[in-house]
C-alpha positions, -999 to +999 in steps of 0.1 A: -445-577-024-459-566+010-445-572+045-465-569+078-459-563+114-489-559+137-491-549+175-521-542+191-531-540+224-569-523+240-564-487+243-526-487+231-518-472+202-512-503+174-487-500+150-485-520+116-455-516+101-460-517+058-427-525+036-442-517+002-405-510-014-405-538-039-442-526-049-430-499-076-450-466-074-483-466-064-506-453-035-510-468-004-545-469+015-551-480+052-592-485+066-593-499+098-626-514+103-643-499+072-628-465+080-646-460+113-614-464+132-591-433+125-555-440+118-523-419+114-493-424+083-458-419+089-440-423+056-405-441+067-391-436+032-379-464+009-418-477+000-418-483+044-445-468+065-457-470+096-492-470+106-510-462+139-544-466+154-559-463+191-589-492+195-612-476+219-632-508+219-630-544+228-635-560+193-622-574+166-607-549+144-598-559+104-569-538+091-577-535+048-548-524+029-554-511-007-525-505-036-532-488-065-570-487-054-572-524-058-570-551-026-539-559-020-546-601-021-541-617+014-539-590+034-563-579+055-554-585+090-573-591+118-565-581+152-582-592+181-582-570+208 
């Protein structure tokens, strides 16, 4: 199971917050808008991470979250900013 937190604000850093603890091992992969938007990792330990990207633009922006290389169902986010 997956939990999500999601700020994001024009020309602020955004953060999304990932709680992947009760997801058993695996890799984690981030693309923000098809990878053209670069973003930063910060493993919190415990399966948690935090994730950070600047929008430079003023446009929607689709956060897609991979686990194991496969879609993780339901969640890609969208972030107007």
């Amino acid at each position: 199971m997956f939990f999500f937190l999601l700020y994001a604000v024009y020309l602020i850093i955004c953060f999304l917050l990932v709680d992947a603890s009760n997801a058993g091992e695996g890799q984690l992969e981030i693309a923000v808008n098809d990878g053209e938007v670069p973003n930063q990792v910060q493993v919190l330990g415990n399966g948690k991470c935090l994730i950070s990207f600047m929008p430079e633009l003023v446009m929607p922006h689709v956060v897609d979250i991979k686990f194991n290389n496969e879609n993780v169902v339901g969640k890609q986010l969208h972030a107007v900013i």
